[in-house]
C-alpha positions in Angstrom: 26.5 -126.5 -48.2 24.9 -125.2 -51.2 25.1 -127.0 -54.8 27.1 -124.3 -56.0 29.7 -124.0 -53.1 30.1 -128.0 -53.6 30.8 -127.4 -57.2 33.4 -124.7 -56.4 35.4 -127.4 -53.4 35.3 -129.5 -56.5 37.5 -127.2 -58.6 41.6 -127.7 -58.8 42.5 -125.5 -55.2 44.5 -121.8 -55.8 46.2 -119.4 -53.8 49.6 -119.7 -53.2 50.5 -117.2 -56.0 49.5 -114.6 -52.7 52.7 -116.3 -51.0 55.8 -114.1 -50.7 58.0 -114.1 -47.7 60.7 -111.3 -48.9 59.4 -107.8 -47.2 60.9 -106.0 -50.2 58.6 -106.9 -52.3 54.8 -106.8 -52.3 51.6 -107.7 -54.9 49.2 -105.2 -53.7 50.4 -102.6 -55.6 49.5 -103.7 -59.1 48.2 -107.2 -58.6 52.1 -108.6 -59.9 54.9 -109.4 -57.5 57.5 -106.1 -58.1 59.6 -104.4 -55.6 58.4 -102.2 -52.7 60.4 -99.6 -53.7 58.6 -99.0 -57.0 55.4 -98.0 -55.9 54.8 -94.9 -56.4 52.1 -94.8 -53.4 52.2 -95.6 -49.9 53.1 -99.0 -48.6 53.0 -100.8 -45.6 53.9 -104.4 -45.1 53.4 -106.6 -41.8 55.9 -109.5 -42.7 55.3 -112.7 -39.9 58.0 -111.7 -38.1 56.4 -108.7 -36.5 53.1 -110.7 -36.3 54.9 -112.8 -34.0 56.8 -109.9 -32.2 53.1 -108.2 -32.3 51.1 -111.1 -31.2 47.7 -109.8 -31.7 44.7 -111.3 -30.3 43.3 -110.3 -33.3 43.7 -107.8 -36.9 42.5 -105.0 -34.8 45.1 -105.5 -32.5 47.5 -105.8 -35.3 46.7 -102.9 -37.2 45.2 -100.3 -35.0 48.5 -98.4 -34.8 49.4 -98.2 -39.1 49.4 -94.9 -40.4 45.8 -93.9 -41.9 43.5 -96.6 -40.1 41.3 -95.7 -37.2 38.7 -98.3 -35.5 35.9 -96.1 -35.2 33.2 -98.9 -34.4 34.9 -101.2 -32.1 31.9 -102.5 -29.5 33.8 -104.0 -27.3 37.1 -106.5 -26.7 37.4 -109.4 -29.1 35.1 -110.7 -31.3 32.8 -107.7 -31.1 32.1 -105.9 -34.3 34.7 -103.6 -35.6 34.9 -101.5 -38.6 37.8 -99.7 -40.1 38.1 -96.2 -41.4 41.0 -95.6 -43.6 42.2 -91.7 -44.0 38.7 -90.7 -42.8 36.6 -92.6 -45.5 33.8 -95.2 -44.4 34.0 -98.6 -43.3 33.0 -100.0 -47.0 36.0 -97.4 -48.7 38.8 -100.1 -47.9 38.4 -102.8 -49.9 39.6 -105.9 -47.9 40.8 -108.8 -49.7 42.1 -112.5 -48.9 44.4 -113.7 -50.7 43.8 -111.0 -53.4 40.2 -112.2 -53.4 37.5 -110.1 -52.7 35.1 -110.9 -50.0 31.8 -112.1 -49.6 31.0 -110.0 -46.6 31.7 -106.4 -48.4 28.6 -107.7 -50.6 26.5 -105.9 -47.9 28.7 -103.6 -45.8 32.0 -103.0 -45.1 34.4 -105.5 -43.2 34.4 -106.9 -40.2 38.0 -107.0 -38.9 36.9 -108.6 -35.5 35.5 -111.7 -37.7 38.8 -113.1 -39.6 41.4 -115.0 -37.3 44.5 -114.1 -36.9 46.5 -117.1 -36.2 47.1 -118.3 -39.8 48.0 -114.5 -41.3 51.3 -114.9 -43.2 51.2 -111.5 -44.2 49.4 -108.0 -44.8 49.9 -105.5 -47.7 48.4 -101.8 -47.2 48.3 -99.4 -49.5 46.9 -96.1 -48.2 44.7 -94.1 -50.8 42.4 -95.0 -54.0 43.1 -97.6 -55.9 39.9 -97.8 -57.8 41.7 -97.9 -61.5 43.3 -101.5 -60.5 40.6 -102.9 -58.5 37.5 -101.7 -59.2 34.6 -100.6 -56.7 35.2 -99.6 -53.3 39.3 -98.9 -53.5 38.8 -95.3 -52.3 40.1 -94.8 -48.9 42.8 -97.8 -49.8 43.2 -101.4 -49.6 44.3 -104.1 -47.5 45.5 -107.7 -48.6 45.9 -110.4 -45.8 48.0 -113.4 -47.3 47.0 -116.5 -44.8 49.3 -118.6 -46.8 52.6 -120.0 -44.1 56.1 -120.5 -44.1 57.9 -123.4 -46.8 58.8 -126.0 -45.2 57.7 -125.4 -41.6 55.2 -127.2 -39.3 54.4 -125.2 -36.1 51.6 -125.8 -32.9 50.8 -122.5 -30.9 48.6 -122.4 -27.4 47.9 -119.4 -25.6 45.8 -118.7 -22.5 45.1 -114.9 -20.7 42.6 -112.9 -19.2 38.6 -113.2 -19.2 39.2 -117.3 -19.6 40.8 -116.9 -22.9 42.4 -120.2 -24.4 43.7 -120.6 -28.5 45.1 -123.6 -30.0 46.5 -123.7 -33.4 48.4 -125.8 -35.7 50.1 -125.1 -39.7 52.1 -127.3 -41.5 53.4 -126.6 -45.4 55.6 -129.1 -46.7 57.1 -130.1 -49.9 55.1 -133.2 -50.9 57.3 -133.7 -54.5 59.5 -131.5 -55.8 57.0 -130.0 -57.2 53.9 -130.2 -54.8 53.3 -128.5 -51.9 50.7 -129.0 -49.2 49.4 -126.3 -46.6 47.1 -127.1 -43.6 46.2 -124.3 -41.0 43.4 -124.7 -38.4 42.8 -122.9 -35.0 40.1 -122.5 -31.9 39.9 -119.8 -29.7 37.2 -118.8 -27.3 36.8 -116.1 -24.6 33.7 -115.9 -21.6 34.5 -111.7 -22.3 32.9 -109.3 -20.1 29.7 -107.0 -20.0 30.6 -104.3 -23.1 27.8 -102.4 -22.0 27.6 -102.4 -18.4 25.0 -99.9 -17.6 21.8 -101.6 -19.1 20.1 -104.5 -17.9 22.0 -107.1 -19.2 24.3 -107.5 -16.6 25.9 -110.9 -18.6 29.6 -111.3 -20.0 29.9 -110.9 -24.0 32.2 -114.3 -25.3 33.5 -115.3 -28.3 34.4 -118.5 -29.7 36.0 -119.2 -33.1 37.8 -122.1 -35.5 38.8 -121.8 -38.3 40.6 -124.1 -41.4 42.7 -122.8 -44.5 43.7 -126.2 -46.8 46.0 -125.2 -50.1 48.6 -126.8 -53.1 50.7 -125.7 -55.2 51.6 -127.8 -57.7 54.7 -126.5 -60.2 54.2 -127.8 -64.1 57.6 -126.7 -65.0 60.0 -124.2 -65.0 57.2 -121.7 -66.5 53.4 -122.8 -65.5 52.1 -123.3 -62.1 49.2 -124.3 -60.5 47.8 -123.7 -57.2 44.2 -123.6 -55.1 43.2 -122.7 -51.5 40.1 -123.0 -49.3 39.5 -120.6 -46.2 36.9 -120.8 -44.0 36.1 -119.4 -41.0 33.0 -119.9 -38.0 32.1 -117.4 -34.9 29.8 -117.3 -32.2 29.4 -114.0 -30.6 27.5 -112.8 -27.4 26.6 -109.4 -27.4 23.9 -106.8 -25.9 21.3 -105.8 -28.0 20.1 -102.6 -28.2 17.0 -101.7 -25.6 15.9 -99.2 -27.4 14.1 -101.7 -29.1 13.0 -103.3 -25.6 13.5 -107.2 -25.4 12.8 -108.0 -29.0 16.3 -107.1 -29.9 18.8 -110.2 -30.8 22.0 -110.6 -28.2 23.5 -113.6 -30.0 25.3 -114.3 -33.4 26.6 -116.6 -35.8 28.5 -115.9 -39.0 30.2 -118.3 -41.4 32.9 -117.4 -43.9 33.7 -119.9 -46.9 36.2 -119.1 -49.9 37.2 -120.8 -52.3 40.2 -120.0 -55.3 41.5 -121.5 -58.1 44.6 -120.3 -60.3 47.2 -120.3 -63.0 50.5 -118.7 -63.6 52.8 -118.2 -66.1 56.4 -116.8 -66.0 59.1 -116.7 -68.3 61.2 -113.7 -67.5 59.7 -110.9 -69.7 56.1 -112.1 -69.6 53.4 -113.0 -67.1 50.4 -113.3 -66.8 47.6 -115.1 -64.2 44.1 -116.6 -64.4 42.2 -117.1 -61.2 38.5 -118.1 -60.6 37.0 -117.7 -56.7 33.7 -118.4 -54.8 33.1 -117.1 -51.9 29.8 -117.4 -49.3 29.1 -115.4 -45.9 26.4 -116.0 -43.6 25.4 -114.0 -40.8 22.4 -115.0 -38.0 20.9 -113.0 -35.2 18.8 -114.5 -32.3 17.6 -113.8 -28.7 19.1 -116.2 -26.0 15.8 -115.4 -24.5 17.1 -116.1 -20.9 19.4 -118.8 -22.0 17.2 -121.2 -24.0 19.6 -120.8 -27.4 17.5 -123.1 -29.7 14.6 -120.5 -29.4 15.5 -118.6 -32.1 12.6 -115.9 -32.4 13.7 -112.6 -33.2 15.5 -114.7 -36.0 17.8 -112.8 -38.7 19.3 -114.9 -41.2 21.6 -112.5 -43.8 23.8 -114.4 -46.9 25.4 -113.7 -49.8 27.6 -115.0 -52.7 30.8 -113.6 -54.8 31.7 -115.3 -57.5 34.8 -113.8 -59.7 37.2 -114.6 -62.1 40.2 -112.7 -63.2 43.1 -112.7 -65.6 45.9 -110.4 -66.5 49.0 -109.9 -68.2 52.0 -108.0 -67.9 54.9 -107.7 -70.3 58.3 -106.4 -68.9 59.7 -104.2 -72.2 62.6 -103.4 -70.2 64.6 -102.3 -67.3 63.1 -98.9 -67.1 59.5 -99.8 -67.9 56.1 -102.2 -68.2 52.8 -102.4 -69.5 50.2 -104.7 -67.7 46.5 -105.2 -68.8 43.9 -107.3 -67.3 39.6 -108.4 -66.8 38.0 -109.2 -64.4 34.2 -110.3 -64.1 32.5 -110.4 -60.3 29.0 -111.3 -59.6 27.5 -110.6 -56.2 24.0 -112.2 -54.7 22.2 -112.1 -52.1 21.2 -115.1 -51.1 19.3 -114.3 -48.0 17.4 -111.6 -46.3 16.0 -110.4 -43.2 12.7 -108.4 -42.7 11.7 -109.8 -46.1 14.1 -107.4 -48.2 14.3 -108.5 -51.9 16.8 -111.1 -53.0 18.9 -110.3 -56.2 22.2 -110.2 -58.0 24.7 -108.0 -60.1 27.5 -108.4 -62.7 30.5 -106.6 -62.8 33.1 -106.5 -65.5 35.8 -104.5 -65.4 38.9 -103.8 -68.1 42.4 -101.7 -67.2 45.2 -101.2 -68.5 48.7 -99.4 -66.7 51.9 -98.3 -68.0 55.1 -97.8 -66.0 58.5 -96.2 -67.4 61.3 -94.7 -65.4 63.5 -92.0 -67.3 66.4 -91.0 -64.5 65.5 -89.1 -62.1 61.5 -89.5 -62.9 59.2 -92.1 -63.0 55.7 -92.1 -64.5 52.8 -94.1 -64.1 49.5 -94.3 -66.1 46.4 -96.8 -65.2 42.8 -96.4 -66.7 39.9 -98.5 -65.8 36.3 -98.5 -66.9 33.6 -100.8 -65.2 30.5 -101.8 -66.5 28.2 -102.4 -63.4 24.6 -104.2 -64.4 22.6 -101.9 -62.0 24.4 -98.6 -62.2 26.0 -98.5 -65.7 29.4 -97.6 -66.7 32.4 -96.2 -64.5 35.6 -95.0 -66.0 38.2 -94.2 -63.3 42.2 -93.3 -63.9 45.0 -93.0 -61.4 48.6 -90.9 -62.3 51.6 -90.8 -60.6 55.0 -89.0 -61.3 57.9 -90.0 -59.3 60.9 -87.4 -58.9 64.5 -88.9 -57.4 66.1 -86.6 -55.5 69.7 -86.0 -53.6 70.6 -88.1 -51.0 68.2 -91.1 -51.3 65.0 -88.4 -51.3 62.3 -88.6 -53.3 58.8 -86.5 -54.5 55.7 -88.2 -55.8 52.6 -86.0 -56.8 49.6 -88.3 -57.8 46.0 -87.9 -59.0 43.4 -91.0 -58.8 39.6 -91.4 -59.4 37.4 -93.9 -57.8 33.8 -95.0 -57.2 31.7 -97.5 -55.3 28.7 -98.8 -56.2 25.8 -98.8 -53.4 25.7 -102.6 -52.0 22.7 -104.5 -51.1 22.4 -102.7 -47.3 22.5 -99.4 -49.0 19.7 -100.4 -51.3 17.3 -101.7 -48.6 17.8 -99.0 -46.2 18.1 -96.0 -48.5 15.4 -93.2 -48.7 14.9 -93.3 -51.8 16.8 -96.3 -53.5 15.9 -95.1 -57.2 17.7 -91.7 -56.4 21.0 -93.4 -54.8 23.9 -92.3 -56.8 27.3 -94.6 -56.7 30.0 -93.0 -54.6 33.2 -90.9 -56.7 36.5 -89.8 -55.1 38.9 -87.6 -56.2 42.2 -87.7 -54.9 45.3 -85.5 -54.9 48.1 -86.6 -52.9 52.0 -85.1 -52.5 54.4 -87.4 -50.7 58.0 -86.9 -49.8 60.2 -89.4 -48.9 64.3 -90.2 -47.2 66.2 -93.0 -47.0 69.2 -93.1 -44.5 71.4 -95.2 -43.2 70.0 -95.4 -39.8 65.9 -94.0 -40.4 63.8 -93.6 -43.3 60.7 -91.3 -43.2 57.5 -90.5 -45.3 55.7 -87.1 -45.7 52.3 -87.5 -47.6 49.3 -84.8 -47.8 46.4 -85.5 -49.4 43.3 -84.2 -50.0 40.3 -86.1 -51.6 36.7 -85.0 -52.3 33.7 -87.9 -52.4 30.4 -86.9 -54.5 27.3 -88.7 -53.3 29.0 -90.3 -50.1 26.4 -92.7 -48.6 25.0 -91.8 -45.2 22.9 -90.9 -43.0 22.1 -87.8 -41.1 18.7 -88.4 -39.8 19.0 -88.3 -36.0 15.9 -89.5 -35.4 17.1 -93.2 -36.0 14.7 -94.5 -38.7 14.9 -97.2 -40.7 15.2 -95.9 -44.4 17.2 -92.6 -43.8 20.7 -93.2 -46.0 21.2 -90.6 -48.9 23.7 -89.1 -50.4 26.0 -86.1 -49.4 29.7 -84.9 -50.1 32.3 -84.7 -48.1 36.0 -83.3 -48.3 39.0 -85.2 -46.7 42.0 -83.3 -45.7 44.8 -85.0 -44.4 48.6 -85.3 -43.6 50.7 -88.5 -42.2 54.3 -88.1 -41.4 55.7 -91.8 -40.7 59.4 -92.4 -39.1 61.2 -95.6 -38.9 64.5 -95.7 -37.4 67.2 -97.9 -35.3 68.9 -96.6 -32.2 71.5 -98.6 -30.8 69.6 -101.9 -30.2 66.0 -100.6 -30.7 63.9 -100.6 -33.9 61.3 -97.9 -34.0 58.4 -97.1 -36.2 56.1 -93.7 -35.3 53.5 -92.1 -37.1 51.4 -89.1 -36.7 48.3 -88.3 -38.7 46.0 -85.2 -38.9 42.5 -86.1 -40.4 40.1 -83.0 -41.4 36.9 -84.2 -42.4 34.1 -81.4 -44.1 30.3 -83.0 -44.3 29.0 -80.1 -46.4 25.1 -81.3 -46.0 25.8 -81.2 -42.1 27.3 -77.4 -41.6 31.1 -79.1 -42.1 30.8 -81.1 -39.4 33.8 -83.7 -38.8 32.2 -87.0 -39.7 31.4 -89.7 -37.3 34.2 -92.0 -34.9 37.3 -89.9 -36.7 39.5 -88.3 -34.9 41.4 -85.4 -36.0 44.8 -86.3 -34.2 46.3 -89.8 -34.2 49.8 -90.4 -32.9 51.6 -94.3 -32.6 54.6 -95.7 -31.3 56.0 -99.1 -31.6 59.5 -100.5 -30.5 61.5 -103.8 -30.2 64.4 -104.8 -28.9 66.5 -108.0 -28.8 68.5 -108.8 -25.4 70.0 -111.9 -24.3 68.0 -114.1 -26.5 64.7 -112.6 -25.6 62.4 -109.7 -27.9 60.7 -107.1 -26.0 58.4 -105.6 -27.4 56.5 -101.8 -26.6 53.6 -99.8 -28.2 51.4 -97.0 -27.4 48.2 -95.5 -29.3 46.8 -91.9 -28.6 43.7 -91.4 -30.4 42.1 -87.5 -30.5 38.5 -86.9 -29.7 35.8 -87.8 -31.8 32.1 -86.7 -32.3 29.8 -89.6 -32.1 26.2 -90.0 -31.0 24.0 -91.2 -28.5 21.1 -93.3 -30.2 19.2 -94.2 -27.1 17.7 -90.6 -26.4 15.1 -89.5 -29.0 16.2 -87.5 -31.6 19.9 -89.3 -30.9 22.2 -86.9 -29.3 25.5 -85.1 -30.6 28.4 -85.6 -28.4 32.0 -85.6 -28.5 34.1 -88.5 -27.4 37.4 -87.7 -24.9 40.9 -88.7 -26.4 42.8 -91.7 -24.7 46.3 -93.2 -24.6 46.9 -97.2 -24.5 50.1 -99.0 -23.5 50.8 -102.7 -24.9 53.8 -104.6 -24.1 55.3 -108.0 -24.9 58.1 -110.4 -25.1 59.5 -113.8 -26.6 61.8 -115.8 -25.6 63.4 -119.2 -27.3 63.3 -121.5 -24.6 65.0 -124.4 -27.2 65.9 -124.0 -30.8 61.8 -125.3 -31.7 60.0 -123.8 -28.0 59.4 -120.3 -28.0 57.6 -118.5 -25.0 55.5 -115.2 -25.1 53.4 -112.9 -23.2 51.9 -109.7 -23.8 49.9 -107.0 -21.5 47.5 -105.2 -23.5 46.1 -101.4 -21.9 49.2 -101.9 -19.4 48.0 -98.9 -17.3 44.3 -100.1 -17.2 42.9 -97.2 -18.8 39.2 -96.4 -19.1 37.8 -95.8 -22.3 35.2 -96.1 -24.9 36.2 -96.4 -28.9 32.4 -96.2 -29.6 29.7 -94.2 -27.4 28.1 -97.2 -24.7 30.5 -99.8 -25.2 32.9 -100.3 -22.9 37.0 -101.2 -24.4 38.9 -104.2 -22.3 40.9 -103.3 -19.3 44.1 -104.7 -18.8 44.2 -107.6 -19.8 47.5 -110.4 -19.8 48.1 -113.1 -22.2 50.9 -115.9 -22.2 51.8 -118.6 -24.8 53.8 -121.1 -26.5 54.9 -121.8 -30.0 56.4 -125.3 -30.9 58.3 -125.7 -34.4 58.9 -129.1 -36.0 
């Protein structure tokens, strides 16, 4: 552990301020606890409830079917790397966060939604769109908050076993200490032997996956106004994979990564005013070897990739009245990399960034102003804005039109591997989006149509598969997601459908990468006799993609699929629940990315024991 991690364990622990079990309400939306219902963008939040209904494997399992997210690089089953597209924008658009903290990872590239466990997520905030004038760099497709914090007062041991030799144990407890301390514990294990993701080279080997993971917290309440709180998540995989033999036997089929956070904060509440100040560390390692038949301690081959966050943030926000508040707040980030392969240079930035937002509701309309400007050491100063105008209608309907800027500064990979990195311009969005919205007694539904053009967009559309070949290009998004959720008799349903158009204008308009045009998503539950039963399917449209082991790589278009998952729980006692779940029920074959092959069927059956 490095001096400087040691020094952040060492500071008082933070993160419960993240922790809010009420489904009505949400913190995404402006950093501040405030009601769903006020955001004047679109919201989705996974309470633990459906996670259990859900029971994912993993957050790809859990959030492939949301309106506006596509997996467009998903090599394999679980554990593989996965990458998440939101309304058509790149992997590194979504900023990801853990309890409101940004991390480490996104230093270098975008996400890795295969990496983070599941089994201790309380509960995920999504907002679909930019959100650059709140949070800074890389809000422009949207962003997603996953609260691992768990329920008051509960103590809970969960095994599950299933297909491919599967097994997961985990165990939470958060308890009431004092009456005004609380304690959280959450750890987990999991491990799969997998199977061959590419099966038609010469690795002929199944791809595991083992994982464990350990999230400590308190909370500690002053008084009735001040509270303090702290948090510690950290997370280590191992990952089997096949490398790449276009780049014969030298190419690396194993992999380690290590995830470490640390936060720290302090919150104040008297009614009228609020405000926060947090401080984070963060550090994520990844390392690449060849097993080199089966001898794991010869490392040669060897990548070793880290790098650092370290942030602190502060705001305030001052409630005027019923109809209205004003909210202003800092926040300082510094990203390093502490590590590099191929003998890249080492370095850090600073970022500071200042904004300010204003919300005021005169019956029937609603307005919202937030403007932002960051100061970035390497690529100067950013100013970004986002507007909003609500409009309540008859009948529980409502219109929102909304305008919102947004940028992203090129990270470290971008850097190393552009063509030229003293010509690489920062990404900027512009977004227009028009929403419509009902609210019945029995169903609620969501219209929104958007259309959002990115200047300098970060890619690459060299064919020929060399190393320095990312520049910049623009692109226009195009889009429309119409989201239903409704009750029928016993059964709770939530569909969406999404139409993504996507224009590369430096590649004759063709539809970017792993993006499909047509999305559609069904998912249902219903209670009988005790026992939840759960159903869900996924059609994803065709996508154009490209085959990198020919030379130049080769255009091709991927076929559409359809996947069935299905599940139930039952409460055996009042503390034993029992589940199982059938994910790709009608073993279908298909690929999400060209060469790698997705799971079949595959079964899975647990318990979950409450103290």
């Amino acid at each position: 552990m490095s001096r400087t991690l040691l020094a952040a364990a060492l500071l008082p622990w933070a993160a419960f301020a993240q922790n809010s079990s009420d489904p009505t309400s949400i913190t995404i939306y402006n950093r501040v606890e405030q009601p769903l219902t006020s955001a004047l963008a679109p919201v989705e939040v996974i309470t633990k409830a459906d996670i259990e209904r859900r029971q994912p494997r993993s957050l790809v399992d859990l959030l492939e079917t949301l309106p506006g997210m596509q997996f467009g690089t998903q090599n394999g089953g679980i554990g593989q790397q996965t990458s998440l597209f939101v309304r058509g924008t790149e992997s590194d658009h979504v900023l990801v966060l853990v309890n409101g903290r940004p991390q480490a990872q996104m230093v270098n590239s975008g996400f890795d939604f295969s990496q983070l466990p599941v089994s201790n997520v309380e509960r995920i905030e999504y907002i679909r769109g930019p959100r650059a004038a709140i949070y800074g760099s890389s809000a422009i497709g949207g962003v997603v908050n996953i609260i691992t914090t768990t329920q008051v007062n509960n103590a809970q041991v969960g095994v599950t076993t299933g297909s491919n030799d599967y097994y997961a144990a985990d165990v939470s407890v958060n308890q009431w200490v004092t009456n005004t301390t609380r304690l959280q514990l959450a750890t987990g294990y999991r491990e799969t032997r997998g199977y061959d993701v590419v099966s038609d080279n010469s690795q002929s080997d199944r791809d595991g996956f083992d994982s464990k993971n350990l999230t400590l917290g308190i909370e500690h309440q002053l008084n009735q106004n001040w509270t303090l709180d702290a948090n510690f998540n950290g997370w280590e995989n191992n990952l089997e994979y096949d490398y790449d033999e276009t780049y014969g036997n030298s190419g690396s089929d194993q992999n380690n990564t290590e995830t470490h956070q640390f936060d720290t904060g302090i919150r104040y509440n008297d009614g009228s005013l609020s405000g926060q100040l947090n401080a984070s560390y963060g550090e994520f390692k990844s390392e690449d070897w060849n097993r080199k038949d089966g001898k794991k301690e010869d490392k040669s081959g060897y990548w070793n990739n880290s790098y650092a966050t370290t942030r602190i943030d502060g705001l305030t926000q001052y409630q005027y009245s019923e109809q209205g508040h004003v909210l202003a707040g800092l926040d300082w980030q510094q990203d390093r990399k502490l590590s590099q392969a191929s003998g890249k240079a080492l370095g850090s930035r600073d970022n500071t960034g200042v904004y300010v937002s204003a919300f005021h509701t005169w019956s029937p309309f609603s307005l919202e102003l937030t403007g932002r400007v960051d100061d970035n050491e390497q690529y100067g100063t950013h100013g970004t804005w986002q507007s909003a105008l609500s409009l309540a209608l008859p009948e529980k309907h409502r219109a929102t039109l909304s305008y919102g800027t947004a940028f992203r500064a090129p990270n470290f990979s971008d850097i190393d591997y552009a063509k030229d990195a003293e010509t690489l311009q920062p990404e900027e969005s512009e977004n227009w989006e028009l929403g419509f919205s009902g609210d019945y007694q029995v169903f609620d539904w969501q219209l929104n149509l958007y259309r959002n053009k990115i200047d300098n967009l970060i890619t690459s559309n060299d064919y020929y598969q060399t190393i320095n070949s990312l520049e910049n290009t623009d692109v226009l998004i195009k889009g429309v997601e119409f989201v239903v959720k409704a009750t029928t008799g016993p059964v709770r349903h939530t569909a969406s459908y999404e139409h993504t158009d996507i224009d590369d204008f430096n590649d004759g308009g063709r539809q970017l990468d792993r993006r499909a045009k047509h999305k559609f998503s069904w998912t249902g539950d219903i209670d009988v006799a005790g026992t939840n039963l759960f159903a869900q399917v996924l059609y994803v449209g065709e996508r154009n993609d490209n085959d990198f082991s020919t030379w130049p790589a080769r255009e091709l278009v991927m076929p559409s699929y359809t996947i069935w998952n299905i599940g139930a729980r039952y409460p055996l006692t009042q503390n034993l629940t029992l589940n199982g779940k059938v994910n790709n029920l009608f073993d279908k074959d298909y690929q999400v990315a060209y060469g790698y092959d997705a799971p079949d069927m595959e079964f899975y059956v647990g318990a979950d024991y409450r103290f």
